[in-house]
N, CA, C and O atoms as a Tinker XYZ file with bonds, in Angstrom:
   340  protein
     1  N    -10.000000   14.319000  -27.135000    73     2
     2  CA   -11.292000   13.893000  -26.648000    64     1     3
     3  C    -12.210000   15.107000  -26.558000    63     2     4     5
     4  O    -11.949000   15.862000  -25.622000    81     3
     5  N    -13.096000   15.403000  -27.239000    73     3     6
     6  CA   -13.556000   16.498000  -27.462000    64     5     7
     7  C    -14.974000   16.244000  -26.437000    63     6     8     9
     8  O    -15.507000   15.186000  -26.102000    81     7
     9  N    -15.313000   17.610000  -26.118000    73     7    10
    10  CA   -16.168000   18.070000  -24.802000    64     9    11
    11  C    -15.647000   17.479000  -23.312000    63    10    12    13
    12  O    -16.499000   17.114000  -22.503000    81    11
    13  N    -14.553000   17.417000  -23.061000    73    11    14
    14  CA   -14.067000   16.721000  -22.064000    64    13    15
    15  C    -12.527000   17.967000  -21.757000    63    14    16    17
    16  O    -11.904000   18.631000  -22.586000    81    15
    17  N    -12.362000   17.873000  -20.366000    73    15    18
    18  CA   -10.908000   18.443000  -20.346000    64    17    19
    19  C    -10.263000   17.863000  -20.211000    63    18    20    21
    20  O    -10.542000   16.859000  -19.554000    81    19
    21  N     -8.675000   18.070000  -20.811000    73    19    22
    22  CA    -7.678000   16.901000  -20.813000    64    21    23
    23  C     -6.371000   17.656000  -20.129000    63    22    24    25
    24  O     -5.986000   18.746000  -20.552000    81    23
    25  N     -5.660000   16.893000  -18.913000    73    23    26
    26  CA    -4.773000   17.796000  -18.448000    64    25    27
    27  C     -3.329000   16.857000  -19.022000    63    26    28    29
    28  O     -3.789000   15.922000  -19.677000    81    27
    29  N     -2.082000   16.792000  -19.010000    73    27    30
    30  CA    -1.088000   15.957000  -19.243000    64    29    31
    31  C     -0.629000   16.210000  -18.118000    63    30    32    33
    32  O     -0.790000   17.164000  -17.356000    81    31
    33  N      0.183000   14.932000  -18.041000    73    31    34
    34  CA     0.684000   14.942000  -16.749000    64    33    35
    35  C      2.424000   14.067000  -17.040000    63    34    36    37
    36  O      2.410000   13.102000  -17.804000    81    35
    37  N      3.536000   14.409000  -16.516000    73    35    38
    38  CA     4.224000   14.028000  -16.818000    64    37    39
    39  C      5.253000   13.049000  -15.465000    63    38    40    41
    40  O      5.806000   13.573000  -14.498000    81    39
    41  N      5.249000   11.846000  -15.746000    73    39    42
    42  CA     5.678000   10.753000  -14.956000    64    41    43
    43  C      7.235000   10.456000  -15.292000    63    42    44    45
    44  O      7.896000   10.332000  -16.323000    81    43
    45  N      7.494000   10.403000  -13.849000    73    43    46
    46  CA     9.358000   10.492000  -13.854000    64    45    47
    47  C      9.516000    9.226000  -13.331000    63    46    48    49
    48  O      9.395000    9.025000  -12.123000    81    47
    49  N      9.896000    7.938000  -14.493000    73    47    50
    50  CA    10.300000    7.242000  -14.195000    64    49    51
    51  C     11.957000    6.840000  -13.711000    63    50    52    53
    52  O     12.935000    7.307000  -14.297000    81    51
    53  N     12.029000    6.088000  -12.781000    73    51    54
    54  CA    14.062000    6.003000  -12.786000    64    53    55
    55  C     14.359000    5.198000  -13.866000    63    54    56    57
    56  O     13.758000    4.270000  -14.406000    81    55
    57  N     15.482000    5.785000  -14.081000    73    55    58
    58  CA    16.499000    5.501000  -15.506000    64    57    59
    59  C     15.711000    5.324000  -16.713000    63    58    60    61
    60  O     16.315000    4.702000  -17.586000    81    59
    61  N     14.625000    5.666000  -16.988000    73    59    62
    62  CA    14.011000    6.174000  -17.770000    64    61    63
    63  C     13.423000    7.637000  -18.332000    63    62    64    65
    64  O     12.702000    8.381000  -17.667000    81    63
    65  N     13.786000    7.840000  -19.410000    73    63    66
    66  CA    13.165000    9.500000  -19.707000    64    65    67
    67  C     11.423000    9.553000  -19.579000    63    66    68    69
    68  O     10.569000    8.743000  -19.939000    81    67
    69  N     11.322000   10.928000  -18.876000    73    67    70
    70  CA    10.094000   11.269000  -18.504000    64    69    71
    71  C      8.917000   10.735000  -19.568000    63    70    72    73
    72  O      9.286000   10.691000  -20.742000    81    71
    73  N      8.058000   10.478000  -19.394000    73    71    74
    74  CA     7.412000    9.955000  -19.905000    64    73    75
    75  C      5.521000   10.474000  -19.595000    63    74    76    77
    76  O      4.677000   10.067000  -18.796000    81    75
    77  N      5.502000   11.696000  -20.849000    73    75    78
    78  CA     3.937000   12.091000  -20.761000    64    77    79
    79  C      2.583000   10.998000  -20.878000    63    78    80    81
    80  O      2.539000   10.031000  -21.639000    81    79
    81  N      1.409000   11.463000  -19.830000    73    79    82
    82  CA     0.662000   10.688000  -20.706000    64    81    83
    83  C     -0.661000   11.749000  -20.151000    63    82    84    85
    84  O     -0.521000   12.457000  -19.153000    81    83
    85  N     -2.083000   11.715000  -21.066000    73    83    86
    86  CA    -3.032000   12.285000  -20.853000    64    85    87
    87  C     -3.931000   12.036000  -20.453000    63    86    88    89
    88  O     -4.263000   10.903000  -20.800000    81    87
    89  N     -4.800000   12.637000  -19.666000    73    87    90
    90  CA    -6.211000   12.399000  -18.374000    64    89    91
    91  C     -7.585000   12.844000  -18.530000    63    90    92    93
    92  O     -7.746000   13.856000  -17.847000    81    91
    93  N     -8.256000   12.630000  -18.922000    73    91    94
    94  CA    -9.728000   13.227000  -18.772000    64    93    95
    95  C     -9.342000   13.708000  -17.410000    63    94    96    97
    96  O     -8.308000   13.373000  -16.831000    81    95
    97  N    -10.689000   14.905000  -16.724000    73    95    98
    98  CA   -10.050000   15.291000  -16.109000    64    97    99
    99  C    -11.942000   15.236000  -15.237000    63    98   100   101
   100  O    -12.868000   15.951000  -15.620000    81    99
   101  N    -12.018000   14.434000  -14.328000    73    99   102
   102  CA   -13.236000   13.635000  -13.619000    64   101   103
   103  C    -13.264000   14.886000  -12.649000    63   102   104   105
   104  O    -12.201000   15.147000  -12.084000    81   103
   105  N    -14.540000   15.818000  -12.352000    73   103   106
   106  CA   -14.907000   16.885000  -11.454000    64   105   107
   107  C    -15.291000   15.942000  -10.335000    63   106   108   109
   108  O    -14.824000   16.366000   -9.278000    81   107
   109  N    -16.041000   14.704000  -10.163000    73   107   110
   110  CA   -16.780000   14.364000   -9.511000    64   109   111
   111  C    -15.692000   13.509000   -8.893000    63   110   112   113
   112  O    -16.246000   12.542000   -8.370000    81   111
   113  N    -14.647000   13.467000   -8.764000    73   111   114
   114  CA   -13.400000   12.182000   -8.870000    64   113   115
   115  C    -12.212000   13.204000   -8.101000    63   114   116   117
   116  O    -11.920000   14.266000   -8.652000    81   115
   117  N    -11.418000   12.725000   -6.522000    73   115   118
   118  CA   -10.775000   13.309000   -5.880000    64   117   119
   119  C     -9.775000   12.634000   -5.765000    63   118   120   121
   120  O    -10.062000   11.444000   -5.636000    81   119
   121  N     -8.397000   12.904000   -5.748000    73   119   122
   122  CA    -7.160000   12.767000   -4.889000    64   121   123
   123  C     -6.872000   11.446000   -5.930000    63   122   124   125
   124  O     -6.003000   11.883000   -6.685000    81   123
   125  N     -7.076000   10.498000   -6.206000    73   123   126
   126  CA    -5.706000    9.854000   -6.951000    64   125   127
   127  C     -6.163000    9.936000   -8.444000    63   126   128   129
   128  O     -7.122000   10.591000   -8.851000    81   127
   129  N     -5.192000    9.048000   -9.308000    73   127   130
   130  CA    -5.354000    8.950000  -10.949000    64   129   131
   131  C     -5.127000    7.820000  -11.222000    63   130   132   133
   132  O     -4.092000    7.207000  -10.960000    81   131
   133  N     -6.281000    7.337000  -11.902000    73   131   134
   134  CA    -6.545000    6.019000  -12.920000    64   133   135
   135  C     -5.683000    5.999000  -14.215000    63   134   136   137
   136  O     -5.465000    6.925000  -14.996000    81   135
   137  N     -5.203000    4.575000  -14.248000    73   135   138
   138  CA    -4.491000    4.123000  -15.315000    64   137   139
   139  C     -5.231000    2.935000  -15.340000    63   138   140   141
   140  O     -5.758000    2.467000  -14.331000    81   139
   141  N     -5.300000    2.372000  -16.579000    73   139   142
   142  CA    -5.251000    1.143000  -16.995000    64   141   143
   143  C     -4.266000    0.043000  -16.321000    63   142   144   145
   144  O     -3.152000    0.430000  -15.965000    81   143
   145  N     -4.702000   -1.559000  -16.097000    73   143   146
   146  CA    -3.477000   -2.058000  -15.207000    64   145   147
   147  C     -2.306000   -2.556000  -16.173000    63   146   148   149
   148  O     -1.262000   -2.967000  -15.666000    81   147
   149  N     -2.509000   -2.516000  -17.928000    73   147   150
   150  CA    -1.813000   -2.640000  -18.248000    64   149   151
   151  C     -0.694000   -1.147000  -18.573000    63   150   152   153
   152  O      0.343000   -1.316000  -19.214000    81   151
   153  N     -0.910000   -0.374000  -18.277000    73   151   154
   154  CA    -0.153000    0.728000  -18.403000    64   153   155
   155  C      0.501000    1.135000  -17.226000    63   154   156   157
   156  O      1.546000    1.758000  -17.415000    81   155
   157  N      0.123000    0.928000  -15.938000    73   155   158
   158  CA     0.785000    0.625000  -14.806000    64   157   159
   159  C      2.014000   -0.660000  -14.689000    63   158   160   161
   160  O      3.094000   -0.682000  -14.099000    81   159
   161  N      1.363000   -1.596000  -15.462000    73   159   162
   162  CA     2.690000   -2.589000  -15.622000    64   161   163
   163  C      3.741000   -1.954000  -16.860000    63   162   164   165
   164  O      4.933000   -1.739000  -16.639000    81   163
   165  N      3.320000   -1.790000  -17.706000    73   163   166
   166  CA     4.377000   -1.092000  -18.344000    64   165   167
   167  C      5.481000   -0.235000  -17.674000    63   166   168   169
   168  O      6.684000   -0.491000  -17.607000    81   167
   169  N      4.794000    0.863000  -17.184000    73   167   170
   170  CA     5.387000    2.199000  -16.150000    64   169   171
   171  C      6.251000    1.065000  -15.484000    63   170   172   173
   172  O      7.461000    1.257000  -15.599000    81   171
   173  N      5.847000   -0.185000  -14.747000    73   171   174
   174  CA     7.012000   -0.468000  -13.510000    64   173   175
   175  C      6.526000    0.046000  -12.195000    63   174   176   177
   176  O      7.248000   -0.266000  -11.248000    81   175
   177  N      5.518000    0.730000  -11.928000    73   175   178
   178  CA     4.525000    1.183000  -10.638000    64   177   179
   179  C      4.650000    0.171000   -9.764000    63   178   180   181
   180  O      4.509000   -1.027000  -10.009000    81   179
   181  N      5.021000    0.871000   -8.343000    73   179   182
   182  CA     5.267000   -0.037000   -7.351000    64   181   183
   183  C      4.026000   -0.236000   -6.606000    63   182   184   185
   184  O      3.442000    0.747000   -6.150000    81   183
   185  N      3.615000   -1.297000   -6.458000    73   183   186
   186  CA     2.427000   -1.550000   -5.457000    64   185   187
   187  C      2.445000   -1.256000   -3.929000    63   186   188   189
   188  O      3.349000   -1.715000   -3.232000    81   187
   189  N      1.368000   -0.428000   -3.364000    73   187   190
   190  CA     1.299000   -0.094000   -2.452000    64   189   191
   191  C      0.265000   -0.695000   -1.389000    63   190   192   193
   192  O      0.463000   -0.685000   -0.174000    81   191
   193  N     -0.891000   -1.231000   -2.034000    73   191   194
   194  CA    -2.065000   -1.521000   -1.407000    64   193   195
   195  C     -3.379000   -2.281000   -2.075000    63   194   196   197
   196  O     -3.418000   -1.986000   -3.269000    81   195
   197  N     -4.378000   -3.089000   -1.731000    73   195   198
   198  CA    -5.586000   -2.700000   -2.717000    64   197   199
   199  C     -6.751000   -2.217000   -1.646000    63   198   200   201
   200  O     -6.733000   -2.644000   -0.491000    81   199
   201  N     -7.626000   -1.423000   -2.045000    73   199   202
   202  CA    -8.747000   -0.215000   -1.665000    64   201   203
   203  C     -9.651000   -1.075000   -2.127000    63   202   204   205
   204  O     -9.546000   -1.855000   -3.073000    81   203
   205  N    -10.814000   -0.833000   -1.187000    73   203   206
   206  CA   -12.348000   -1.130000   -1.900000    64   205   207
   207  C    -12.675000    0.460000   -1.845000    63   206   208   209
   208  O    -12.271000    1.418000   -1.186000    81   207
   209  N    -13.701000    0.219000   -2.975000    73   207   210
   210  CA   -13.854000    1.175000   -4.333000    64   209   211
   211  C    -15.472000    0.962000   -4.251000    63   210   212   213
   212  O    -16.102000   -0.095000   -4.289000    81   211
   213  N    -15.902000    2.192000   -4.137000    73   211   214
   214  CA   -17.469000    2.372000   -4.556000    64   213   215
   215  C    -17.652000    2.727000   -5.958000    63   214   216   217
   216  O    -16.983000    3.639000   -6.445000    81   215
   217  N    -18.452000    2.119000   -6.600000    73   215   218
   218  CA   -18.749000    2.702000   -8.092000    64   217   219
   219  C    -19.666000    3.363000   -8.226000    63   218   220   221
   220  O    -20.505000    3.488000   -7.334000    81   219
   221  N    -19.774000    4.195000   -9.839000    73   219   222
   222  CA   -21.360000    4.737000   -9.428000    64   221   223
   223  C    -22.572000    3.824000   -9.403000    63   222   224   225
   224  O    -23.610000    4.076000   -8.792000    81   223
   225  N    -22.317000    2.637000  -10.195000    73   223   226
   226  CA   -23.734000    2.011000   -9.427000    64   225   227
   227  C    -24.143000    1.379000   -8.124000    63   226   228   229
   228  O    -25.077000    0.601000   -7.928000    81   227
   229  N    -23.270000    1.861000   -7.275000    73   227   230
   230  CA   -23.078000    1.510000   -6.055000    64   229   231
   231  C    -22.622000   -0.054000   -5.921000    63   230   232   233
   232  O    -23.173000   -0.696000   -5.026000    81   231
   233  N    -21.441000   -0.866000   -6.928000    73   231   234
   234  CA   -21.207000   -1.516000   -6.323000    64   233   235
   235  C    -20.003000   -1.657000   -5.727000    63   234   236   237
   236  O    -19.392000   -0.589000   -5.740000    81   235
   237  N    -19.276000   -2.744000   -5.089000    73   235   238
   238  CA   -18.292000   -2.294000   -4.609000    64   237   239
   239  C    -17.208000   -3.246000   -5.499000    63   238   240   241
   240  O    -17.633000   -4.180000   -6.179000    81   239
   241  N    -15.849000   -2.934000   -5.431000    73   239   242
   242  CA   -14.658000   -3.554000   -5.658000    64   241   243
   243  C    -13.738000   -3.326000   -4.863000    63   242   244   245
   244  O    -13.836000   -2.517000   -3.941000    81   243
   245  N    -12.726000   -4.005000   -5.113000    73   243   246
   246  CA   -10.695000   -3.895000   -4.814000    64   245   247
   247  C     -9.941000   -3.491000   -5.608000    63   246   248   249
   248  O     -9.308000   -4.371000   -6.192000    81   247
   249  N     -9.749000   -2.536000   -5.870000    73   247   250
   250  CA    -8.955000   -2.126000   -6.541000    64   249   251
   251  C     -7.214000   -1.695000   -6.260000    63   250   252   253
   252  O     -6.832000   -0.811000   -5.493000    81   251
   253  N     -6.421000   -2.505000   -7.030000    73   251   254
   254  CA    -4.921000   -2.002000   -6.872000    64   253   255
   255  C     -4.223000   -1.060000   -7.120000    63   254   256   257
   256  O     -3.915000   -0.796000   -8.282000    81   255
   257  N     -3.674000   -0.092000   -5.728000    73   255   258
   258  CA    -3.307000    0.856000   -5.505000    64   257   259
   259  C     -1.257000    1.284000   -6.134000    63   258   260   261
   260  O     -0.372000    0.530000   -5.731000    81   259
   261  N     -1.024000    2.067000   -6.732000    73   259   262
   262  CA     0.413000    1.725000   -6.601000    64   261   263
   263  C      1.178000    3.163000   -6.374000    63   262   264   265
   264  O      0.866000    3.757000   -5.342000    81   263
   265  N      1.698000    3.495000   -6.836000    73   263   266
   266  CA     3.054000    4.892000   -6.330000    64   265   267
   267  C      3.537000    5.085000   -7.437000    63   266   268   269
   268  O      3.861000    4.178000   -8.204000    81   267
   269  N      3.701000    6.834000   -7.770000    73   267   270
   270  CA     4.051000    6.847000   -8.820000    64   269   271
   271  C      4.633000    8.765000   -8.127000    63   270   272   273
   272  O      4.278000    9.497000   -7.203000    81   271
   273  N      5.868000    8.847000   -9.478000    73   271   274
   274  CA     5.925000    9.940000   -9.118000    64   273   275
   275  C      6.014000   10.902000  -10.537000    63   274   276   277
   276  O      6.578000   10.548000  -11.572000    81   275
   277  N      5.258000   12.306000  -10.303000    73   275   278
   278  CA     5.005000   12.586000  -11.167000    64   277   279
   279  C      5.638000   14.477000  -11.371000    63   278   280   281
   280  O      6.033000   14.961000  -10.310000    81   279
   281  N      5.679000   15.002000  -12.067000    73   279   282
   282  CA     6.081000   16.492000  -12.124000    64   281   283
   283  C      4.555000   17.072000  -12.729000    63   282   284   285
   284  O      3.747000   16.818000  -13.622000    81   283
   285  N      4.747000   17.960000  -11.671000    73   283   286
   286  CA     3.389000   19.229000  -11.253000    64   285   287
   287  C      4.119000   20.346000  -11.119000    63   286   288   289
   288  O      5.046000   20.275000  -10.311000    81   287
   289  N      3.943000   21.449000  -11.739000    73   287   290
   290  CA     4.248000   22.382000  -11.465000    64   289   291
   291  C      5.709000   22.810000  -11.506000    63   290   292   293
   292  O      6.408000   23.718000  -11.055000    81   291
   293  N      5.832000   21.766000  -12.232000    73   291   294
   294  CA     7.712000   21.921000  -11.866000    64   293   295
   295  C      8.249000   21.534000  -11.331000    63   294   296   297
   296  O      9.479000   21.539000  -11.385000    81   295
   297  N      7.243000   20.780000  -10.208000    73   295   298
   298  CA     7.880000   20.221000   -9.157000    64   297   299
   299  C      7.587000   18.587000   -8.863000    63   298   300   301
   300  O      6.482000   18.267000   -9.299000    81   299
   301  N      8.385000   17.383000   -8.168000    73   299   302
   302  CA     8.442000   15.827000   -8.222000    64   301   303
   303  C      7.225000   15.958000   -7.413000    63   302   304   305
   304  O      6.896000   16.947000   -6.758000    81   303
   305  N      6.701000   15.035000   -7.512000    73   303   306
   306  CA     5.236000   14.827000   -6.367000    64   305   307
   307  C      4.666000   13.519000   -5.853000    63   306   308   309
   308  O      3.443000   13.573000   -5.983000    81   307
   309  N      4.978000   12.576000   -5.420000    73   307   310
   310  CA     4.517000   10.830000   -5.355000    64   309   311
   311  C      2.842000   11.477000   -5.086000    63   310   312   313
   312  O      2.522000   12.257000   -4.189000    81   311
   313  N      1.952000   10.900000   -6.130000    73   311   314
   314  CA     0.912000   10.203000   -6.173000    64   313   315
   315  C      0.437000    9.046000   -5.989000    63   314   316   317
   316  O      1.168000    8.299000   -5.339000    81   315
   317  N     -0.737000    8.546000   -6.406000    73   315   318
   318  CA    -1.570000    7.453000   -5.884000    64   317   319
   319  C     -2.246000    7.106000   -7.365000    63   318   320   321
   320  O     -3.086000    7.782000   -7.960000    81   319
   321  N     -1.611000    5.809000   -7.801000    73   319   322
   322  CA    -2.540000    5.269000   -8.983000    64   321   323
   323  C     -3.268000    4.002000   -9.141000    63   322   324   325
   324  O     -2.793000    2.869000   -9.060000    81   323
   325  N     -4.811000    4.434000   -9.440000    73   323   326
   326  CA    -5.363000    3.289000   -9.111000    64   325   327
   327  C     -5.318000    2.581000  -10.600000    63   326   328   329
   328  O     -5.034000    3.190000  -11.631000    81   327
   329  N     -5.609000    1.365000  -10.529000    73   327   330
   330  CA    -5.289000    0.154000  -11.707000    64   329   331
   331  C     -6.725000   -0.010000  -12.423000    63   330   332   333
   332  O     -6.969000   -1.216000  -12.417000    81   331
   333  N     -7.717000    0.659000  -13.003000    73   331   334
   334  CA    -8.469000    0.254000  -13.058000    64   333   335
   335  C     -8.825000    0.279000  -14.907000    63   334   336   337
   336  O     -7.859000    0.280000  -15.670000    81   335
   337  N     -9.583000    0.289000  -15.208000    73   335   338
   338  CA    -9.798000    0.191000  -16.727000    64   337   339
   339  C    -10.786000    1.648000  -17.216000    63   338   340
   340  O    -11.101000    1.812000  -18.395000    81   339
């Protein structure tokens, strides 16, 4: 994706081999990571919650929250993935 930064991030599924996938990488955008909800069903992502969600045109939604765990640094880390498109 060119003019954009792209970080990979690598998701440790159980009894499944790790499994990379890649992120634009949103400055304006804090603390969890967007997937698609069909790529969250794939993964097997456990549901945790749904959030209302401000957009930028200020409107609002619900969006479904789930758990995921991922390797950073070398190290396991449970994150926060929202379902959105």
């Amino acid at each position: 994706m060119e003019g954009h930064a792209i970080v990979t991030v690598m998701f440790r599924i159980p009894n499944r081999s790790d499994i990379p996938i890649e992120f634009v990488v949103d400055t304006g955008f804090t603390d969890e990571l967007c997937l698609p909800p069909e790529a969250v069903a794939l993964l097997g992502l456990r549901f945790k919650y749904a959030m209302p969600v401000n957009l930028a045109d200020n409107s609002q939604v619900t969006l479904p929250v789930h758990e995921a765990i991922i390797l950073w640094n070398g190290e396991e880390r449970e994150v926060r993935i929202i379902a959105t498109g």
